[in-house]
VEXDREN-2710 file (C-alpha; in Angstrom, 1 decimal):
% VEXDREN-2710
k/r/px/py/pz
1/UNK/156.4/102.0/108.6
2/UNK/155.1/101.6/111.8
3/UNK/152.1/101.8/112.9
4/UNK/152.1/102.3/116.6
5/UNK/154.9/103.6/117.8
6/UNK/155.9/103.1/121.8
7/UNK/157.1/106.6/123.4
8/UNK/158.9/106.6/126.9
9/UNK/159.0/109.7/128.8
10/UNK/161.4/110.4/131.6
11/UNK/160.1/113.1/134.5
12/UNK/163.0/113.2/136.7
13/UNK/164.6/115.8/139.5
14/UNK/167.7/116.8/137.5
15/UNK/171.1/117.7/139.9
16/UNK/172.5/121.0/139.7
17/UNK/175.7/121.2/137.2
18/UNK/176.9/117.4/137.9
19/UNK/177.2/115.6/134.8
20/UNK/178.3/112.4/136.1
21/UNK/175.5/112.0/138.9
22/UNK/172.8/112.9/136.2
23/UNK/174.0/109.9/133.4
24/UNK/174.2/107.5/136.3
25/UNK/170.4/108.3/137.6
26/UNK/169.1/108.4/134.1
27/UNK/170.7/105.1/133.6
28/UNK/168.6/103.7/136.6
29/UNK/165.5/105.5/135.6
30/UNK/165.9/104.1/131.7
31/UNK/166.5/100.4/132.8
32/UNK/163.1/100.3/134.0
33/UNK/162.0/100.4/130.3
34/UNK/161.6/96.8/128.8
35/UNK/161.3/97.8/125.7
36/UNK/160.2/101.2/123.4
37/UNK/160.7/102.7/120.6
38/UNK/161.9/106.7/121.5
39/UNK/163.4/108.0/125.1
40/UNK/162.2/111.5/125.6
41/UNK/164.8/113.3/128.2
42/UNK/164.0/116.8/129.5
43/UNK/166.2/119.7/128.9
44/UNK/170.1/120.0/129.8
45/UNK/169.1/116.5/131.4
46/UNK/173.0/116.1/132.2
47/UNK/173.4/119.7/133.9
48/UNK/170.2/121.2/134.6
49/UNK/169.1/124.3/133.0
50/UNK/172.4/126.8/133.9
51/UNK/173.0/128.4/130.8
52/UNK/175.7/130.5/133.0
53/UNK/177.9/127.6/133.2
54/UNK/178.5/127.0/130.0
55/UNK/181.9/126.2/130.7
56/UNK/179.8/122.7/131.8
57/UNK/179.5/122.6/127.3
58/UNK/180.7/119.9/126.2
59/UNK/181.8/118.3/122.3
60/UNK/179.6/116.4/120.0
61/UNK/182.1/113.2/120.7
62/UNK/181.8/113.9/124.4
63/UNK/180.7/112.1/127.4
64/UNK/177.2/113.1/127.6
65/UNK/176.6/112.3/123.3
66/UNK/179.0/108.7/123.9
67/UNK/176.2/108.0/126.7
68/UNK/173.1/108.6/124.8
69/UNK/174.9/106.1/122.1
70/UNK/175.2/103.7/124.4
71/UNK/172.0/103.8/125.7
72/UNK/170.3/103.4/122.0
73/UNK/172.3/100.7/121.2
74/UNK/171.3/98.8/124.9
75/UNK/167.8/99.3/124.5
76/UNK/168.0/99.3/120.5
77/UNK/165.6/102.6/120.2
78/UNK/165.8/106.0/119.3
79/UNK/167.0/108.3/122.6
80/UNK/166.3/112.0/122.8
81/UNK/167.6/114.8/125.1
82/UNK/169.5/118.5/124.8
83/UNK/172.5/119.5/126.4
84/UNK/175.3/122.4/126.2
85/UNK/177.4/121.9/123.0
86/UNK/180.2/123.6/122.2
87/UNK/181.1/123.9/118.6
88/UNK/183.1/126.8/116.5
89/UNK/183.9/128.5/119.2
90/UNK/180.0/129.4/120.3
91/UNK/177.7/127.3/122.9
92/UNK/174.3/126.0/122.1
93/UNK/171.5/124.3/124.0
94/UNK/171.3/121.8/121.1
95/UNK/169.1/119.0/120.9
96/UNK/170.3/115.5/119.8
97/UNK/168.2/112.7/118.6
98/UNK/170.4/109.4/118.4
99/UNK/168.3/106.9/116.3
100/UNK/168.1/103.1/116.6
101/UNK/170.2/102.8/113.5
102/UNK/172.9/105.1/115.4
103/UNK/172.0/108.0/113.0
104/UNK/172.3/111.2/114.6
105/UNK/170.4/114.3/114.5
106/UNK/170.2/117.5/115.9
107/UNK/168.5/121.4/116.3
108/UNK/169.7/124.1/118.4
109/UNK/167.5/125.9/120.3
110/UNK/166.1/128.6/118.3
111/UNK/164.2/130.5/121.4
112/UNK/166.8/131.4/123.6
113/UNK/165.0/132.6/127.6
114/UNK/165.2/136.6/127.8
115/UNK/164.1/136.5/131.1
116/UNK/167.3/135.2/132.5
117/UNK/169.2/136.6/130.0
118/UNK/169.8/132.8/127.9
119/UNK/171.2/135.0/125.2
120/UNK/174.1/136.2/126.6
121/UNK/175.4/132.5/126.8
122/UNK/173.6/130.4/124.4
123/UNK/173.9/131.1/120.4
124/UNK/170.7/131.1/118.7
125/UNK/169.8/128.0/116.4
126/UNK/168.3/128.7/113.1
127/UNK/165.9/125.9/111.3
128/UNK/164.1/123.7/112.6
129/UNK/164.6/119.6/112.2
130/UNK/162.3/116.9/111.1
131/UNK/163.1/113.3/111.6
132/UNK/161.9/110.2/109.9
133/UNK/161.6/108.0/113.0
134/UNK/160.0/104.3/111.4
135/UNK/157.7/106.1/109.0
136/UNK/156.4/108.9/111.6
137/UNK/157.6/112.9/111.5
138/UNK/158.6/114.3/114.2
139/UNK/159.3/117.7/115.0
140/UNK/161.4/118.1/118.2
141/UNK/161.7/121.3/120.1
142/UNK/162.6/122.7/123.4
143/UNK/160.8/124.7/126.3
144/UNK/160.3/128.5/125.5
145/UNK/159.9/127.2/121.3
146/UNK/156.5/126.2/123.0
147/UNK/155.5/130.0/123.7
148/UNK/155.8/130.8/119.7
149/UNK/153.2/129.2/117.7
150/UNK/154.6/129.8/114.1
151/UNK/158.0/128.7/114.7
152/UNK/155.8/125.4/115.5
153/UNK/153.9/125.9/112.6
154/UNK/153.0/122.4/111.2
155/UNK/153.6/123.6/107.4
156/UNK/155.0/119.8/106.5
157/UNK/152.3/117.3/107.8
158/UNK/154.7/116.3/110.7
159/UNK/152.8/113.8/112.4
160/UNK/154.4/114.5/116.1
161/UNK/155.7/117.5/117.6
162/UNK/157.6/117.3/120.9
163/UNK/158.9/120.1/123.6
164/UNK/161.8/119.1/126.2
165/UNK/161.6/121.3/128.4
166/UNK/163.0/123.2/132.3
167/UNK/159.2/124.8/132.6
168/UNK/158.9/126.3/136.2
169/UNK/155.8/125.6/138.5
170/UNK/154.7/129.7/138.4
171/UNK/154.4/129.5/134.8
172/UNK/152.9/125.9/134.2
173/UNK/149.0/126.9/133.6
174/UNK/151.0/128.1/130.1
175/UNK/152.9/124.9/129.7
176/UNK/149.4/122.9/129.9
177/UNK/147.2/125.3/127.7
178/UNK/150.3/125.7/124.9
179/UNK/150.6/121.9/125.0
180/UNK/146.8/121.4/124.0
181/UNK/146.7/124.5/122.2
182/UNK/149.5/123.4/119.5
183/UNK/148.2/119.7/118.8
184/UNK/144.5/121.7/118.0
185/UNK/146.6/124.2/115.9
186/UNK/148.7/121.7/114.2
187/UNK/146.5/118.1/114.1
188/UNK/148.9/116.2/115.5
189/UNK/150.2/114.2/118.7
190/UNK/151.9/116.8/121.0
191/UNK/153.7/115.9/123.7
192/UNK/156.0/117.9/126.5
193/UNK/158.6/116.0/128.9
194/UNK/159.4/118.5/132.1
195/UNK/161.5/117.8/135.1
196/UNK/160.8/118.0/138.4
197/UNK/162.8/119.0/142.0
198/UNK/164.1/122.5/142.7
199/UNK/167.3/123.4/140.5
200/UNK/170.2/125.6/141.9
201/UNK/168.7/128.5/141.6
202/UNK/165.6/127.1/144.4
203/UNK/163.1/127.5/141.4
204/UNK/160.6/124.9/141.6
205/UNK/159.6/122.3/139.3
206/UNK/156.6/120.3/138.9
207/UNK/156.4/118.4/136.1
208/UNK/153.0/117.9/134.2
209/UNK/154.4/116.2/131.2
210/UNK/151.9/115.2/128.8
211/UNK/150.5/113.6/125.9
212/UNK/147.6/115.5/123.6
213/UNK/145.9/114.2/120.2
214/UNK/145.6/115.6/117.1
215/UNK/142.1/116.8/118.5
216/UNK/143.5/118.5/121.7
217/UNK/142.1/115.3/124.3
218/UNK/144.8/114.7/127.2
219/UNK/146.5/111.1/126.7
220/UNK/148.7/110.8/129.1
221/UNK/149.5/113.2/132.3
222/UNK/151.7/112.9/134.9
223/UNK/151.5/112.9/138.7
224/UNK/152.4/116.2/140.1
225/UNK/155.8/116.4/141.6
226/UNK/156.7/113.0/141.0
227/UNK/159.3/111.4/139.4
228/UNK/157.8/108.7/136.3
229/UNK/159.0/107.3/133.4
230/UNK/155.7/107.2/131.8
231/UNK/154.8/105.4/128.7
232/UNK/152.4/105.2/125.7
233/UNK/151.6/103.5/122.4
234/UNK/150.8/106.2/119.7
235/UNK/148.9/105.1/116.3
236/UNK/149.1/106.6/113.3
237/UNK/146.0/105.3/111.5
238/UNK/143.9/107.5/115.0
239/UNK/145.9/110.8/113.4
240/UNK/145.1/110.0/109.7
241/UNK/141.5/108.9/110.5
242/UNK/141.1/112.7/112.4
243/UNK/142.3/114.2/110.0
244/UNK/140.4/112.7/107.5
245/UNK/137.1/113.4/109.7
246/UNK/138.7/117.2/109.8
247/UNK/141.1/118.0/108.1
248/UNK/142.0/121.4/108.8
249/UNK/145.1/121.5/108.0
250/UNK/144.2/121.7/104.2
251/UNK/142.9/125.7/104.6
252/UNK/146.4/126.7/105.9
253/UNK/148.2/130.0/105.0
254/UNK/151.3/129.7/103.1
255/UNK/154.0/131.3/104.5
256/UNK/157.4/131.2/105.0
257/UNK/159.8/131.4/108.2
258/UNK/162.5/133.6/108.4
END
């Protein structure tokens, strides 16, 4: 068990379907961490968000995966990011979370983007995954899972809940209220890691990854259109303590997703 536990969170311009130019600037950006305990990378980190080139999809023993290995095992933490993965003959934005210990664990995007067609393709993930990460549970998500509160649903005393996201600038007044709004809901530490730059597609990006409480108080922010790898100590005794002073949680509905 741990009780603090040091999260880094990388806000970067991501380049437009180049896989190779994207592992090499993240490398740069993470060797500015001394040390931490979890890497937080925003979504398709390695490609950008182009769910039309999923011919860019790659294996679970791939480059991209090989890299995020490596990367654990320099800075001996747990690393965090999703990418295209081909598997079974379908494509999913899929999530991996490579653990100190070299443990491996991953969800696949359950909310797949309507409104530029995601669907068409992107398979749709099922479950969701909770990871042990030194004695804390996490709940990792991506982007548009932030829009749907029940699929968020904190029915498990998960103590973190994270979204990795591509969130636009025309749609980030959302992003900020649906941060706050699920560590309220929930009574936990909620935390969002967006990208900035314009993507291939010219639409903008401005960041505005965050940090929220179990109580919905802002953390940690960052600067506007401006790459930052931004860290922060969380502690569990400040969640158990809230949710001892309020602990809504225990008047709940039961119910079951589908």
């Amino acid at each position: 068990m741990k009780e603090n536990l040091n999260l880094s969170l990388i806000q970067s311009h991501i380049f437009w379907e180049d896989v190779d130019k994207n592992l090499s600037y993240f490398e740069r950006l993470i060797s500015k961490i001394s040390q931490t305990d979890i890497i937080l990378l925003p979504e398709m980190f390695n490609t950008a968000f182009c769910p039309k080139s999923n011919h860019l999809a790659e294996k679970m023993d791939g480059k991209t995966i090989n890299w995020m290995q490596e990367i654990s095992k320099q800075k001996n933490c747990a690393i965090a990011g999703t990418l295209m993965i081909t598997e079974n003959e379908k494509v999913f934005n899929r999530l991996v979370w490579i653990s100190a210990s070299g443990e491996r664990h991953t969800y696949d995007k359950h909310h797949l983007f309507s409104l530029i067609k995601e669907e068409r393709y992107i398979s749709k993930g099922q479950g969701r995954l909770i990871i042990e990460e030194q004695g804390w549970k996490i709940c990792p998500l991506i982007c548009y899972d932030l829009r749907f509160p029940v699929f968020s649903r904190n029915n498990i005393d998960y103590d973190i809940v994270i979204y990795l996201a591509n969130w636009p600038v025309k749609r980030i007044d959302a992003w900020d209220t649906l941060l706050k709004a699920r560590s309220i809901e929930n009574q936990c530490f909620t935390i969002g890691v967006n990208r900035v730059g314009d993507d291939g597609n010219e639409t903008p990006f401005n960041g505005h990854s965050k940090v929220f409480d179990s109580f919905g108080k802002e953390l940690l922010s960052a600067t506007d259109n401006k790459e930052e790898v931004l860290q922060i100590s969380l502690c569990l005794d400040d969640l158990k303590l809230k949710r001892r002073q309020m602990n809504f949680l225990q008047d709940r509905d039961d119910f079951t997703l589908q």
